[in-house]
N, C-alpha and C positions, 0 to 999 in steps of 0.2 A: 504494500500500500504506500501510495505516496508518501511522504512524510510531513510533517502537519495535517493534514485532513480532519477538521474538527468532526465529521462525523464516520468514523473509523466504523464503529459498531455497528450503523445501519447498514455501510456496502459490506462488512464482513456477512449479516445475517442475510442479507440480499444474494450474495452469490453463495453462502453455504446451501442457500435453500432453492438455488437452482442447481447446487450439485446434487441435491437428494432428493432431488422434485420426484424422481421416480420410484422411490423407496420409502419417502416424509408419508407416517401415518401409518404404514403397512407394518413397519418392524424398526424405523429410528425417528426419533422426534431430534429436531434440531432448536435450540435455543441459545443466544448471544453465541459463546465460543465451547458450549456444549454438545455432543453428542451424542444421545442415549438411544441404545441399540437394545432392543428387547425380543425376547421371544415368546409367542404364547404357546406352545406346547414344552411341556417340561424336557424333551428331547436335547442335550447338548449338543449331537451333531446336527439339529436344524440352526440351533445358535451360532454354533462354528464356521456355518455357511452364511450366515445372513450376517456375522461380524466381514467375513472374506469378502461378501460384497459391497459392504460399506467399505471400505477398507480399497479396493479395488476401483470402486468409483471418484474416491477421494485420490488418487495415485493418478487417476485417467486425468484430473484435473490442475494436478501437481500441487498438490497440497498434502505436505508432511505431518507427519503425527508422533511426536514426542510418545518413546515407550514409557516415562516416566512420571509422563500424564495418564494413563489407563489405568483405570479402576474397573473393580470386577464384584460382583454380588458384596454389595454395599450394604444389603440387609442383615448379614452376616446367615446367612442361611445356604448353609451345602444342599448335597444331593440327596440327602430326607427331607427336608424343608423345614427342618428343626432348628430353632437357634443355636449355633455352636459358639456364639461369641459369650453367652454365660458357660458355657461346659469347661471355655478356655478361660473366664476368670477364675471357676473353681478350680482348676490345674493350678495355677498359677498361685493362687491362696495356700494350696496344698504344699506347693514346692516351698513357699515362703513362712511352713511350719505353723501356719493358724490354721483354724478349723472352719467349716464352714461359716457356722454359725458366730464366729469371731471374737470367742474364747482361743 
């Protein structure tokens, strides 16, 4: 982008959302410099394809994606769909010799 441009943010969501024009709604919703990729069947390899395609259309466009930037199941919920982000504070309680209940 040029540099100064005081409205940076509007041509950035303007041409993200013609790069995902054909994908926006179906399975990634794009907002400001976000991109969330979702899938509705619990299937990972439908997810793995429909990331490949986001991912691919963004690459057609020349627009790179920072590995350092991607975040992935933010709910904390694996492949049961059970929260693991409390299973992993009680680990963690455990190793640091308190008890659950914090006696």
């Amino acid at each position: 982008m040029p540099f100064g441009l005081v409205n940076a943010m509007a041509v950035w969501s303007r041409f993200i959302d013609t790069v995902m024009a054909k994908y926006q709604f179906k399975f990634v919703l794009c907002y400001a410099d976000d991109c969330l990729i979702y899938t509705k069947s619990d299937d990972v390899d439908d997810h793995l394809r429909d990331v490949g395609l986001v991912f691919d259309q963004l690459a057609q466009y020349g627009v790179k994606v920072k590995a350092s930037k991607l975040k992935g199941e933010e709910d904390g919920k694996g492949e049961t769909g059970k929260d693991e982000r409390h299973r992993e504070e009680e680990e963690t309680h455990r190793e640091d010799g308190t008890e659950r209940n914090g006696n």
